[in-house]
Structure formats: C-alpha cells, structure tokens
C-alpha positions, 0 to 999 in steps of 0.5 A, a space after each residue: 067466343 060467346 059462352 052460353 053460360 054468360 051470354 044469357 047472363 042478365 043485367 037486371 034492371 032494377 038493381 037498388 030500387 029497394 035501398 036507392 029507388 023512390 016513386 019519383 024517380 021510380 018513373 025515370 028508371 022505368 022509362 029508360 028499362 021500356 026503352 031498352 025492352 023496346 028496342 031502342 038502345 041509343 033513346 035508352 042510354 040518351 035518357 039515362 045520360 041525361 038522368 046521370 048529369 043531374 046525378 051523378 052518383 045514382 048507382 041504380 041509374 049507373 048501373 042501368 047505363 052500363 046495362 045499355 052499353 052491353 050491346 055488341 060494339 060497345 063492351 070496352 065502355 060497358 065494362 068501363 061503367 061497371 069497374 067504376 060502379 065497383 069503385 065507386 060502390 065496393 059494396 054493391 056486388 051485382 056490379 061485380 057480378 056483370 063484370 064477370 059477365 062481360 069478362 067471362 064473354 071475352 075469355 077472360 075467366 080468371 078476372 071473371 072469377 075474381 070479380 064474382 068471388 068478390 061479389 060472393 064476399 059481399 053477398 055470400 047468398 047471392 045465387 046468381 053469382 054462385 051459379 055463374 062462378 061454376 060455370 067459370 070454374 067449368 070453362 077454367 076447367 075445360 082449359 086445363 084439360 085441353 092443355 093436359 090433351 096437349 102435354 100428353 096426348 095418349 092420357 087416356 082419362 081427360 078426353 071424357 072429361 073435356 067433353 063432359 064438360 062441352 055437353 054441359 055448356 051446349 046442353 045449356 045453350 040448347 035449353 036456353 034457346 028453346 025456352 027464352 025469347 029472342 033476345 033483345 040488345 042486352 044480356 039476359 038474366 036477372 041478377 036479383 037484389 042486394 039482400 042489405 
C-alpha cells in the first residue's frame, strides 16, 4: 500500500555538505545527484559505488546511495543502507527519518514511529520529521479506528472519524499531484540539513 504522506516524502541529496562536504568532492556528489535527476538510476548508483570503495565511511555519499535504492524493486537494500547509516552514525537523524519513510511505505508504522521519535531526540527542530510522525500517528490512528468498526460495529462516533482521517491523506495526495512534477525514480521531499 503506497501512503500519500510518505510517497513524496523525499530523500535530500545534500545531506551533510555543511559538516562532511568540500568543493572537491562537492563535484562527485554533484554528478551522482544529475544522474539521479536525469533518470538514470543504474549510472547513479555505479558511481557512488565506485566513490564509497574509495571511501567507505562517507555518510553523505552513503546516504545518497540509499537514496538511488529507493526505486521500486530495490527497498529491502535501500532500508538495508539506511539501518547501517543509523549504526553507523547514530548521531545523523535524516538517516532516520528516511527509514521511517521506507517503513511507513510498507505498513510498518509503529517501527516507522520510532525511527522518527529518534530522529526528533537528535534534532528536536527537525521539521520534516515532525510532519512525517504526524502523519504516522494519523495512519496508526485510522488502524485503531478501523479496529474499533470491528469490535463494535454500531459505535456510532468512529465512522466520522475514520473518515476524517482518509480525507486528510487523499486531500494531500491531491494536492500534491496538482502542484508536484512527475516524479523521478525517487521519493520526493527534501529532508533539510542537520542543524550541528
């Protein structure tokens, strides 16, 4: 099931140029993010695999990589390049942040809502991730009142509120689908800087 709240959910593409990024290296990231916007997913990720065996612990180019695996087909190894970020770099909490996407894609809200309450310890003014966990608190609420329906089906007062809620999210992917261009192989929202 796609989630209209996580299916633009983006994966920036400049995630650390403020603490790791330099103008020589500025350029690698800057090819592997014009390959990726071009379209051309397999060149993308063949140059930042080719970047990462050089260096290996480069969280910006990690990153980017588990951006490119965000395509269909491939979000078992993306969400496998995000948990290692995560171990890697507890600190960093836009790799968090795009687990919980990848999560949240798949129904799996409650591990979706504890990457992103981690990812809110480590940047407590990380808005994007504030967003996205209410829009996970959402979809964990339309659960419990679709559960409720089923436990008693004549309570009168979850109905309105189960649709509420389904209004909110296909009012949203409305919304986004008028005002966003179609979209290329990945998800669409950036998810800002780190404020260290």
């Amino acid at each position: 099931m796609k989630h209209a709240a996580f299916s633009r959910l983006s994966l920036a593409f400049a995630l650390l140029f403020s603490l790791w990024g330099s103008a020589a290296h500025a350029n690698d990231y800057d090819d592997v993010n014009l390959l990726l916007r071009q379209g051309k997913p397999v060149e993308a990720l063949a140059k930042a695999d080719t970047y990462i065996a050089g260096k290996p612990r480069d969280p910006q180019m990690r990153f980017l990589r588990g951006v490119i695996l965000t395509e269909p087909g491939k979000q078992a190894e993306a969400t496998a390049a995000f948990v290692q970020l995560t171990q890697d770099f507890p600190e960093l909490p836009e790799p968090y942040n795009n687990l919980a996407a990848l999560y949240a894609s798949q129904s799996k809200f409650d591990q979706a809502r504890a990457a992103l309450e981690t990812a809110l310890k480590l940047n407590p003014n990380y808005a994007t991730a504030h967003e996205n966990l209410g829009d996970v608190y959402a979809r964990l609420a339309a659960q419990e009142y679709v559960r409720a329906q089923q436990f008693a089906s004549t309570n009168a007062s979850v109905a309105p509120k189960l649709t509420l809620i389904r209004q909110i999210f296909s009012s949203k992917a409305e919304a986004e689908a008028a005002t966003l261009p179609a979209p290329p192989a990945v998800i669409r929202k950036p998810v800002g800087r780190t404020s260290k």
